[in-house]
C-alpha positions in Angstrom: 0.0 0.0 0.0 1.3 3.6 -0.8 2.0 5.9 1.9 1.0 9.3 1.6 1.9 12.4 3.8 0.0 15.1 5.2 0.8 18.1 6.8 -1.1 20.4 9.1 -1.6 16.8 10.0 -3.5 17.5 13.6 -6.6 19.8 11.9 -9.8 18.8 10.7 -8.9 19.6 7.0 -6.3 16.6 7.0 -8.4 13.8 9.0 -11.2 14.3 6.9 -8.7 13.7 3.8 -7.4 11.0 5.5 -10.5 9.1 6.1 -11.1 9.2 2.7 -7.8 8.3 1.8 -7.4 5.3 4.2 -9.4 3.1 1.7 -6.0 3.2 -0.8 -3.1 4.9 1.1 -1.2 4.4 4.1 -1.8 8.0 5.7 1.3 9.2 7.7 0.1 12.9 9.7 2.7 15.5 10.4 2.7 18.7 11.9 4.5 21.6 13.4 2.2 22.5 15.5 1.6 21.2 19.2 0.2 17.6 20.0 0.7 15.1 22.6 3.2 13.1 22.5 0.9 9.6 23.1 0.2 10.1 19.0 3.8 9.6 18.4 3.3 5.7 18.8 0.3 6.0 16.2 0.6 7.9 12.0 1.9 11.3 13.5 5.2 13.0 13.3 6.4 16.2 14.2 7.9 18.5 11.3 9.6 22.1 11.8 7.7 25.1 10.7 7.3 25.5 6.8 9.2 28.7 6.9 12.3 27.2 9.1 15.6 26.3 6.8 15.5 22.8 7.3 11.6 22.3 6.3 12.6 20.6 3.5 15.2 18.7 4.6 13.6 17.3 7.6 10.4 16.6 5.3 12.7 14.6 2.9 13.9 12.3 5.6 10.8 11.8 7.3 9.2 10.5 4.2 12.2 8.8 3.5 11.9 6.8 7.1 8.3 6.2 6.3 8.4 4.9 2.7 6.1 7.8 1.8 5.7 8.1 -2.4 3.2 11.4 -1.8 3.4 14.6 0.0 -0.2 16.1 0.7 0.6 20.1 2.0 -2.2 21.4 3.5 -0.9 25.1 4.7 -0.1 28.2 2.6 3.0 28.4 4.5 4.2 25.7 2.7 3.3 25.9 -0.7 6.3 28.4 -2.1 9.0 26.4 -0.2 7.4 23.1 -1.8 7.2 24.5 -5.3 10.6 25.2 -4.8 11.9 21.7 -3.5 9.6 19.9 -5.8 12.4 18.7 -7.9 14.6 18.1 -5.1 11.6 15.6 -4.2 10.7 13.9 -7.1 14.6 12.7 -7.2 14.2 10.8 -4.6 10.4 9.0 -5.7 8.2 11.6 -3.5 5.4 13.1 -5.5 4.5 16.9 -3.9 0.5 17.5 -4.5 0.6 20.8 -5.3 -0.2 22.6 -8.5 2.5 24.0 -10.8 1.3 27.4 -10.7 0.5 28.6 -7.8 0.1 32.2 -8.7 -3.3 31.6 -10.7 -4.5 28.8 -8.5 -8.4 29.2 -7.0 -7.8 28.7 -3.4 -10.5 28.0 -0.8 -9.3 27.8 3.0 -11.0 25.6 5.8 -13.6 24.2 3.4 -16.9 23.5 5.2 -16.8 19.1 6.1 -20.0 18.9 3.3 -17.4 19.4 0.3 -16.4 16.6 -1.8 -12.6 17.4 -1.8 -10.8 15.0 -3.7 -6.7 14.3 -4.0 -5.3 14.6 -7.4 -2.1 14.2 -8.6 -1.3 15.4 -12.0 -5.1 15.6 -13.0 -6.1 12.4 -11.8 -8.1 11.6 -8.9 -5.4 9.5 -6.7 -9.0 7.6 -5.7 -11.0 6.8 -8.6 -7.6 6.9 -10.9 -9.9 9.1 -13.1 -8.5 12.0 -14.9 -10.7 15.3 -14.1 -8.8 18.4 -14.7 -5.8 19.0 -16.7 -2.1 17.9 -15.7 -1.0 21.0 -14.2 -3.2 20.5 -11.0 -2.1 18.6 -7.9 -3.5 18.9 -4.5 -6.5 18.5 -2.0 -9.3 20.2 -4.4 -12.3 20.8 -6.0 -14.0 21.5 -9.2 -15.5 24.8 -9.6 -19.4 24.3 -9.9 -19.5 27.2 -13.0 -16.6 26.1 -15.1 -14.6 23.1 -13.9 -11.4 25.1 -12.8 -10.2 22.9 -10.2 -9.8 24.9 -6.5 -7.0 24.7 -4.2 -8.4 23.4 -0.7 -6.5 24.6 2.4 -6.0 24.6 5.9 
């Protein structure tokens, strides 16, 4: 089974994507901010700041240690530093969900639990292995209801 990491991994946003995701994927939860230590032993792992010099690096080798082929980021913080490492990533067999450009990306934050947010990689619905938006989109998102643009979900 394919391991799949998400970050921001203590809020609502990401246990909701991994409930749905727990059906195909291996969900490993990591997060900067604040949680007891008893969820150590279970799927979560602690993770510096997104902004901190060694985000990346300590991201790398946590997936690494947990065989994880997908990074799922969740925060906004994230997102540039991601883009930027993406490469760096992919090297080493981790695929980063994020879209290729961020600058034009719809983004909806916090959406409310009755959205059906779906995880796609490259276009394709990492669920249903359907294609439903073009290749350029990666992420937790959405298709727009008036013209199918997909939408950037978002802690």
């Amino acid at each position: 089974m394919n391991k799949i990491l998400l970050t921001f991994g203590t809020r609502p946003l990401a246990q909701r994507l991994g409930k749905v995701l727990a059906s195909r994927y291996s969900c490993v939860f990591a997060s900067s901010e604040p949680f007891p230590d008893v969820l150590l032993k279970q799927h979560y792992r602690r993770l510096p700041t997104g902004g901190d010099p060694i985000y990346v690096h300590e991201l790398l080798k946590l997936c690494l240690d947990e065989g994880c082929q997908f990074i799922l980021p969740l925060g906004k913080t994230e997102l540039r530093v991601l883009l930027d490492a993406k490469i760096l990533l992919e090297e080493y067999g981790i695929a980063v969900l994020i879209p290729n450009n961020l600058e034009s990306c719809l983004v909806i934050e916090n959406p409310p639990s009755d959205m059906q947010i779906k995880v796609i990689h490259e276009g394709t619905d990492l669920l249903t292995q359907q294609q439903i938006t073009d290749s350029s989109f990666s992420g937790a998102g959405l298709l727009s209801d008036t013209d199918g643009e997909p939408i950037l979900c978002l802690i």
